[in-house]
Structures are given as structure tokens and as C-alpha cells.
C-alpha positions in Angstrom: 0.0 0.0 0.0 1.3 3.2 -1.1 1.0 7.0 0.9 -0.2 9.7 -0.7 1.3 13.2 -0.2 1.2 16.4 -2.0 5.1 17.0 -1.8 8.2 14.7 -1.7 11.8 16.3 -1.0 15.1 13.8 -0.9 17.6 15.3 1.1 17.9 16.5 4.7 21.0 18.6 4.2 20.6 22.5 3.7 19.2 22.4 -0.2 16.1 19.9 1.1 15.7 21.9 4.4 15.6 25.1 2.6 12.8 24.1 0.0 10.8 22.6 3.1 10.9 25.6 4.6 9.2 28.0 1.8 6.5 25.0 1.3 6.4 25.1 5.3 5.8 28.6 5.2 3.0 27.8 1.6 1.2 25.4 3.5 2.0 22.5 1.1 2.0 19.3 3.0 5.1 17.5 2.1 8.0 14.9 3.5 12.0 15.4 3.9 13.1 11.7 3.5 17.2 11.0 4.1 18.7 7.6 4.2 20.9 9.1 7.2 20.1 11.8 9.3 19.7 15.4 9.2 23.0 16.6 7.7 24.3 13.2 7.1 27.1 14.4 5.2 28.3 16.7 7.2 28.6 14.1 9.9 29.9 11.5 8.3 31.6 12.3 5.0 34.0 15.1 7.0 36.8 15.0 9.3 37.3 15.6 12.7 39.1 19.2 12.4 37.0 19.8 9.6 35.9 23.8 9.2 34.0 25.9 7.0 36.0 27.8 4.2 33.0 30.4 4.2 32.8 32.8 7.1 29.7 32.5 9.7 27.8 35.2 8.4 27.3 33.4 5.0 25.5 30.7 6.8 22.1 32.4 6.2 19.7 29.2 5.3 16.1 31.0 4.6 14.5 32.2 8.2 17.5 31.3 10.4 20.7 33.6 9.9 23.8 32.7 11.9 23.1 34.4 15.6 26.4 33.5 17.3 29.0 35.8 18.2 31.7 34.8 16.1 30.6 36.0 12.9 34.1 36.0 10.8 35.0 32.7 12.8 34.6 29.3 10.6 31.9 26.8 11.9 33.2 23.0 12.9 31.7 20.4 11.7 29.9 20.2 14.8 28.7 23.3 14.5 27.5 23.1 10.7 25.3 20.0 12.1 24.2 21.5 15.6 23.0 24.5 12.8 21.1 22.8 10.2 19.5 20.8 13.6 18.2 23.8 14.8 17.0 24.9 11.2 14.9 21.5 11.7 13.7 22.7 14.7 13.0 26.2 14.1 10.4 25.4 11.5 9.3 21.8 12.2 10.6 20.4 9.1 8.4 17.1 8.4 11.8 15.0 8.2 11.7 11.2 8.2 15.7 10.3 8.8 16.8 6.8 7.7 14.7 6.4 4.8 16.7 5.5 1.9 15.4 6.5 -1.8 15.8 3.9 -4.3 13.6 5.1 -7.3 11.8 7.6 -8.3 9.3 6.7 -11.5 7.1 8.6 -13.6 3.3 6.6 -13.0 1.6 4.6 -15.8 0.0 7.2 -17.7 2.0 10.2 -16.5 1.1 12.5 -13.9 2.2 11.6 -10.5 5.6 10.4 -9.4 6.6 6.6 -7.5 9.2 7.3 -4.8 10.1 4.0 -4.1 12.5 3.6 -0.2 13.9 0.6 1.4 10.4 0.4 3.2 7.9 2.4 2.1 6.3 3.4 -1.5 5.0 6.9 -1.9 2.7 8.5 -4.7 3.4 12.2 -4.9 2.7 14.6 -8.1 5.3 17.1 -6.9 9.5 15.2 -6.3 12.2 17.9 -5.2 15.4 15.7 -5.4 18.3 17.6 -3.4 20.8 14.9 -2.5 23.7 17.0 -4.1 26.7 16.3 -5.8 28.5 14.6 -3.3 27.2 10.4 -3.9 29.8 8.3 -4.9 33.6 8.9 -4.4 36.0 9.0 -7.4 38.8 7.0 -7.3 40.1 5.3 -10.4 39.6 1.9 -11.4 43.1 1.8 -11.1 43.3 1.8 -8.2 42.1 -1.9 -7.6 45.8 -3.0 -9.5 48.0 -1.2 -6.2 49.7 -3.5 -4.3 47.5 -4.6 -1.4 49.7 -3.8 1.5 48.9 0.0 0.5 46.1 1.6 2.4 43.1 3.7 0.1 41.2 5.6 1.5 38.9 8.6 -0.1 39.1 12.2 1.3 35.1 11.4 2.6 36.6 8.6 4.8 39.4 10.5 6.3 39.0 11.6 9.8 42.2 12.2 11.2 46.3 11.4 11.0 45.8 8.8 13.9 43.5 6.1 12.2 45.9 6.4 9.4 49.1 3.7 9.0 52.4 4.7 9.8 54.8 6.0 7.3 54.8 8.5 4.1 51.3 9.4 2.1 50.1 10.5 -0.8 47.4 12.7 -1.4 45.9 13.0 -4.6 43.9 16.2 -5.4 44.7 19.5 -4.9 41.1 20.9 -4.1 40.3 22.6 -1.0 39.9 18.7 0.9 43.2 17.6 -0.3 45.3 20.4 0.6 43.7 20.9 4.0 44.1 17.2 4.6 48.0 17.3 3.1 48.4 20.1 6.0 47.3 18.0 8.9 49.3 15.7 7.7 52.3 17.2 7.6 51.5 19.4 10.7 51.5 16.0 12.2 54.6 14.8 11.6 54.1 13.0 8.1 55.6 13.2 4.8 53.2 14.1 2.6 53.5 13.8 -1.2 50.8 16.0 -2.8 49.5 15.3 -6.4 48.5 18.7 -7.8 45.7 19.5 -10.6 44.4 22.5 -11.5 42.7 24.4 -8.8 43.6 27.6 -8.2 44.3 29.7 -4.9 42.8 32.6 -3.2 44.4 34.8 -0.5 42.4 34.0 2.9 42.7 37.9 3.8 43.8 40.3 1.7 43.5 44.5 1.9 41.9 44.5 5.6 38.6 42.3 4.5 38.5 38.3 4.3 38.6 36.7 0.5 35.1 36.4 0.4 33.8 39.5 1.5 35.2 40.9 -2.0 34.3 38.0 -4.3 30.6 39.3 -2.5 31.6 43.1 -3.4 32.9 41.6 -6.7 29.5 39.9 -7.7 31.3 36.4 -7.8 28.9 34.7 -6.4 25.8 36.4 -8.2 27.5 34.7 -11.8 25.1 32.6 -13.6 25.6 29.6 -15.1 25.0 31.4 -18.5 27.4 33.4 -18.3 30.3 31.0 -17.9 32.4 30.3 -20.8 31.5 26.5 -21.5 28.6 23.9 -19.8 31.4 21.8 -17.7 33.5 24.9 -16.7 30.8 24.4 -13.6 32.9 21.7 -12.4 36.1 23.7 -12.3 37.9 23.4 -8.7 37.1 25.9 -6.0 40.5 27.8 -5.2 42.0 27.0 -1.9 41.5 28.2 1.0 40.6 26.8 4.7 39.1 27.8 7.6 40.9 26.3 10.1 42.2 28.4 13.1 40.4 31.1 12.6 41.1 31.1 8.9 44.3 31.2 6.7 45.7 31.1 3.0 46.6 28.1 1.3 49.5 28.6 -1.0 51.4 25.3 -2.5 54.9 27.2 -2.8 54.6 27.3 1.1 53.6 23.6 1.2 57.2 22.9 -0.5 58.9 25.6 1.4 57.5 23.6 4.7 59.0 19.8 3.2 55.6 18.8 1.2 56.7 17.2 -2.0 54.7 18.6 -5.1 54.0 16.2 -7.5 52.4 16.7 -11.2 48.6 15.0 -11.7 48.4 11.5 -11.5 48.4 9.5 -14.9 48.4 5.7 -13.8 49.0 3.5 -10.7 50.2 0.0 -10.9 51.5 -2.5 -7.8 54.0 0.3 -5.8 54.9 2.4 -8.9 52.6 5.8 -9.7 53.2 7.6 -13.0 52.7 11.6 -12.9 52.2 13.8 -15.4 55.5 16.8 -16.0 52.8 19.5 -15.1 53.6 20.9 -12.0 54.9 24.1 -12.8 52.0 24.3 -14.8 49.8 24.2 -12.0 51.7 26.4 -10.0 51.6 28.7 -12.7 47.5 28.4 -13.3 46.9 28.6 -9.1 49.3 32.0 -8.9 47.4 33.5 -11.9 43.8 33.1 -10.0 45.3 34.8 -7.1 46.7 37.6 -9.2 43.8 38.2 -10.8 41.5 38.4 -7.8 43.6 40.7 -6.3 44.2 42.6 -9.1 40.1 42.9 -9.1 40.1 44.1 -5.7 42.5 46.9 -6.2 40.7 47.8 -9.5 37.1 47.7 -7.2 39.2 49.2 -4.5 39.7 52.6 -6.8 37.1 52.8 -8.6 34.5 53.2 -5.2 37.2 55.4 -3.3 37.2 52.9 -0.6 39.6 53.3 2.4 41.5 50.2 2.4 45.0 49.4 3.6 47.6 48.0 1.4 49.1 45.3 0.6 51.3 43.5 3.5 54.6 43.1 1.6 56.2 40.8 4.6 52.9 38.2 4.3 54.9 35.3 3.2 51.6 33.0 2.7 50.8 35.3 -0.8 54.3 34.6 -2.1 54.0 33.9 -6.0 57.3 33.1 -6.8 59.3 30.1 -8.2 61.9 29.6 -5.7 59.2 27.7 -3.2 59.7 24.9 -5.3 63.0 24.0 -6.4 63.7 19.9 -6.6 63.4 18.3 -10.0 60.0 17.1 -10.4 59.0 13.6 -10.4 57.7 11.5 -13.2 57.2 7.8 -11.8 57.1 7.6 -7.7 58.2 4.4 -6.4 55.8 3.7 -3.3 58.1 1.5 -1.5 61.1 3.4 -2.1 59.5 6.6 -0.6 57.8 4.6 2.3 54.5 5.7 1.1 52.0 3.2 2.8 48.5 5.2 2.7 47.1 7.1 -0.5 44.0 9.5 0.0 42.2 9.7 -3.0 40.8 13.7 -2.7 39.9 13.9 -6.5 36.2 14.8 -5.5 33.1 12.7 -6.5 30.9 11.4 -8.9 27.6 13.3 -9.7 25.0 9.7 -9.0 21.3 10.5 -9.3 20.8 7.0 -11.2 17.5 6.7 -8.9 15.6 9.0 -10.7 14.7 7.1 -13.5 13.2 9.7 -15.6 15.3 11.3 -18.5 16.6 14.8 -17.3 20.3 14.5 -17.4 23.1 15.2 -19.8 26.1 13.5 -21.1 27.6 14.3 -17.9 24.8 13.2 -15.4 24.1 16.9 -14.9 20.2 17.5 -14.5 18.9 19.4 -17.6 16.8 22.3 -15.8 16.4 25.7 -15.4 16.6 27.4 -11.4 16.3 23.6 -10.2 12.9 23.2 -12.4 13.2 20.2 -15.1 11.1 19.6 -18.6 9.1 16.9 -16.7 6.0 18.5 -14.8 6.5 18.5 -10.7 10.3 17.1 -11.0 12.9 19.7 -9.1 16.4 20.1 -8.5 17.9 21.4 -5.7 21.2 21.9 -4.5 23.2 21.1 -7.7 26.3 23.0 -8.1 25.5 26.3 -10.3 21.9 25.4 -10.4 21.1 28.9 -11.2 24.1 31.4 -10.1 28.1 29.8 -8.6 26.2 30.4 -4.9 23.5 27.4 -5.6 25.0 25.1 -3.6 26.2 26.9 -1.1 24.5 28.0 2.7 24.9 31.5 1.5 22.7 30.8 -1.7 20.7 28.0 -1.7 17.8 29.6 0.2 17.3 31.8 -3.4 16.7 28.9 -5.4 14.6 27.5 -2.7 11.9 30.1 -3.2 11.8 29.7 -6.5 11.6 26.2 -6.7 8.9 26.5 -3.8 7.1 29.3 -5.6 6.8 26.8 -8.9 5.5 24.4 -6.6 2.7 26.1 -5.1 1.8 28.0 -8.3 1.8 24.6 -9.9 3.2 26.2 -13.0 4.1 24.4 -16.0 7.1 23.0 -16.8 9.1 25.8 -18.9 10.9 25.3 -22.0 14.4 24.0 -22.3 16.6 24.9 -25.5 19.9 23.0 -25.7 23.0 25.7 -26.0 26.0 24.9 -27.9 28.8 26.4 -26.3 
């Protein structure tokens, strides 16, 4: 026997609790269904000295701004879930935690949607899926051909130097997870060998304001998805930076300077022996550029509104751009065993997974085809997904915008808009 309700979100992390909200606030009677619990993966998919790379006053979810008194302090991950716990509360959210989606169907003869869980079958005409971009690991298949004796673990499992085996590791991914997690490390006591891609860097302070304070004064985080230069430059890297006491920059000719061996991306593994690609300086270059340019766009904003801003510290040491942080030749084919490397975290990001909703909506890339979370098939929404509308979708400083809109499709019960494909 199936039950019948007028509204089904998938998700109890901020996206799902955000769109509940606006449909609390509607009247629409709905459910919040999460295999886990409320903020599962800030729980369990972070580690222990996990923070925030976005200041406290960006954590603005819909109805419930940050209240503390630590506003350009960096939540915990404690804090993040003690947060979106009292974003439950504040509201009542209608959650049901541990209720694992399988499928979502399109009925027999259209109309209403099958949300099919590990125990119950609901009927609904309206399904808001916001389980994010973070499903399924990436590793590569690879991987499986390492010797065994070598410990894998991805950045999602990682909680803290101590449940890791002795000796040397590698990190792979130079995102905002892997070079947080390559500090620790080495703060730790390890020898860390970092494989580098192309993410670029961002100074955590710079001209009296924190990094993104400007990228807000900048308009950043306003840019459409439109407006970016190609569909799958969405899934470029966000620059480094990290929260961590109190806040600080991330720069990888430091991470050299300090004993972290740089490595170029990772081309193949096999047994003890990892081939990298000869691009390191490449992505030195590319993560020095990014931080140039932001700053550059500061000074520009800085003059052209008069504002009374100090300059530049000359003796900060953490915004050094130059080539000398990095002066050993660079290394093409690491032998594991050699360089006592006996764990590998794998911080290469994720794979986008929404193979539960079996309706057609996606891309070549898995991406959902829709338009401000709202999809070609009548009462199917996205929420949640990374530039869903504008580069602060995703984020606890955005996601309550595309929340009402979603919310305010829902209760109009508008239809579906059109979709063009755009050839970029």
C-alpha cells in the first residue's frame, strides 16, 4: 500500500531543508526523506578538524541567519550540524531520517511520481530531489591494480592522521579537501606527497577584508551559469583556501617551502609504482594566476569606489607567487616502496550519482537538464546542484534563493518551462 502526499523532498541537508521551509511557510503538505540523518554528510563524510571555508555570516539558510557571536569565525563540523539541527527545529521540518530513496518513476500514464524507499512506496505529483553532488567517491579503477599492502582511503573517509598507518602518504587532489588534509598531515609529523591538478588559490585575507567578503563586493557569487564560458567549466575546482584556526591562506609554494613534496597530476597507478604527469609548474603557474587576478580585481574595485582600504602586507609570506618555493626536479614515476609511502588518500572529488531517478533529465555528464532547479518533466525539481542557477547554488549563503523559486513553482503549480539546448 502506497501513501499519498502532496510533496516529496530527498535530502535533509541545507538544499532539502531550505525548499521545506518555503513550502512550510505555503502550507504545502510535504515529507524530507534522508537515508541518514539530518546533515548526514556533514557528519559522516567530513573529518574531525573539519571547518568551514566560508565565514559564519554566510550561513544564512532562509529564516534562520547565523546568531552567534563569532561571525568572521569558521563553523566546525559540529557546528555546521548543531545549525542545520536547529533549522529543523525552528520550523518543524516534516523530516523522516533513515529512509533511503531507491527510485523515483514517472506513473503509468503520466502525472504523478513513484518514490520507491527501502520500506515504504510513496505517490506524490510534486519530487524535489536535493541529495547533491556529493554520492559516490572518485577513485580510479586503477586503483584496484595497487599492491595490497597499500592503504586507500577517499578524502570522505578520512578523519584524522591517527587512524591512518604509519609511514609516508600521498594525497591526490589538490582541491580545498586535499590540501587541507595534506596540512594536517604534515603538521603531524608526516611526509606528505601531494599530487597537484588545477585548482587555483585565493588569499584567505587580503586588503583588511576576508577573501570572500570581495568575491561578495565583486559579484562572484551572483555569476550565472550562463554566463560561464562552457557547460562543464561548472565543475572547475574551487580555489584553496581553509578555515581552520580562525582562517588562513593556502598557497602550495609554502607547502614545498615547509617539506611537502609537489607532485604533477596522477596519470596511472600499478602494484607500488605511480606515473605523474610533467605539469607541476603548470599548475603552480594556473593557481598564482587566479590569485593575481582576484587581487588585481580588488585593487581595481578598490579605486574605482574610493574605498579606504590598507595595502598590501609586503612581509605576508603565505601570498608569495614566486618560483623559488619549489626547487627539486620534479618527479615523473614515484616508487611507493622506495619513498615509504603506505597510505594514499584519494581527494579527487566525487561522482555526480542521481541513477534513482529514473526519468530522463540528465546530460552526457549526469548533470540535470533544468532551469533554477525546475526540469522539462512536470512536478520534478532540482535542488542543490552546483550552479543550479548562479556559482552560490549550492552553497549556505545561496541556496535559500533557489529554494523560493523552486517552492514558488511548486505552489503556483506552473508548467514546466521550455528547455533549449546551448551549444557552447
Amino acid at each position: 500500500m502506497s501513501e499519498q502526499i502532496e510533496a516529496i523532498i530527498i535530502g535533509a541537508g541545507h538544499a532539502g531543508l531550505s525548499t521545506s521551509y518555503y513550502l512550510t511557510r505555503a502550507g504545502i503538505p510535504h515529507l524530507v526523506l534522508d537515508g541518514g540523518r539530518v546533515g548526514e554528510r556533514w557528519r559522516s563524510s567530513r573529518w574531525d578538524s573539519f571547518t568551514l571555508v566560508t565565514p559564519n555570516w554566510m550561513c544564512c539558510l532562509p529564516g534562520y541567519p547565523y546568531a552567534g557571536d563569532d561571525p568572521d569565525g569558521f563553523m566546525s563540523r559540529e557546528e555546521v550540524v548543531a545549525y542545520l539541527q536547529g533549522y529543523v527545529e525552528s520550523f518543524a521540518a516534516p523530516v523522516r531520517e533513515g529512509v533511503r530513496v531507491t527510485a523515483v518513476e514517472m506513473r503509468p500514464g503520466g502525472g504523478d511520481y513513484t518514490v520507491v524507499t527501502d520500506g515504504e512506496v510513496y505517490e506524490t505529483p510534486v519530487v524535489v530531489v536535493a541529495t547533491g553532488f556529493f554520492e559516490h567517491p572518485k577513485i580510479p579503477a586503477e586503483a584496484a591494480t595497487l599492491a595490497p599492502g597499500i592503504f586507500q582511503i577517499h578524502s570522505s573517509e578520512y578523519k584524522n592522521p591517527e587512524a591512518l598507518d604509519p609511514g609516508a602518504v600521498l594525497v591526490v587532489g589538490s582541491g580545498q579537501s586535499g590540501c587541507q588534509i595534506a596540512k594536517e598531515l604534515h603538521e603531524c609529523g608526516r611526509q606528505v606527497y601531494l599530487s597537484t591538478g588545477s585548482a587555483g588559490r585565493a588569499p584567505r585575507h587580503y586588503r583588511g577584508k576576508d577573501a570572500t567578503w570581495w568575491m561578495v563586493q565583486l559579484g562572484r557569487f551572483e555569476q550565472t551559469v550562463d554566463k560561464l564560458p562552457s557547460p562543464r567549466a561548472k565543475f572547475a575546482a574551487n580555489p584553496h583556501l581553509s578555515g581552520s584556526r580562525g582562517g588562513h591562506t593556502i598557497n602550495l609554494h609554502r607547502f614545498a617551502r615547509d617539506g611537502i613534496v609537489l607532485l604533477g597530476h596522477l596519470r596511472s597507478v600499478a602494484r607500488h609504482h605511480v606515473m605523474l604527469a610533467p605539469d607541476l609548474k603548470e599548475n603552480l603557474a594556473k593557481a598564482d594566476k587566479l590569485a593575481a587576478d582576484f587581487k588585481r580585481g580588488v585593487d581595481e574595485y578598490i579605486e574605482k569606489h574610493g574605498i579606504d582600504a590598507p595595502l598590501p602586507d609586503p612581509a605576508n609570506t603565505d601570498e608569495y607567487d614566486g618560483d623559488d618555493g619549489y626547487r627539486q626536479k620534479e618527479i615523473l614515476e614515484l616508487d611507493l616502496q622506495a619513498a615509504g609511502i603506505r597510505t594514499i588518500v584519494w581527494a579527487a572529488g566525487f561522482n555526480i550519482d542521481y541513477s534513482f531517478v529514473r526519468i530522463p533529465v540528465f546530460d552526457e555528464d549526469g548533470y540535470p537538464i533544468q532551469w533554477r532547479g525546475v526540469t522539462a518533466s512536470p512536478g520534478l525539481y532540482f535542488m542543490g546542484v552546483h550552479y543550479q542557477h548562479k556559482n552560490k547554488s549550492d552553497l549556505l549563503y545561496g541556496v535559500g534563493e533557489d529554494a523560493a523559486y523552486v517552492a514558488s513553482v511548486v505552489t503556483a503549480r506552473q508548467p514546466a518551462v521550455a528547455f533549449v539546448q546551448i551549444d557552447r
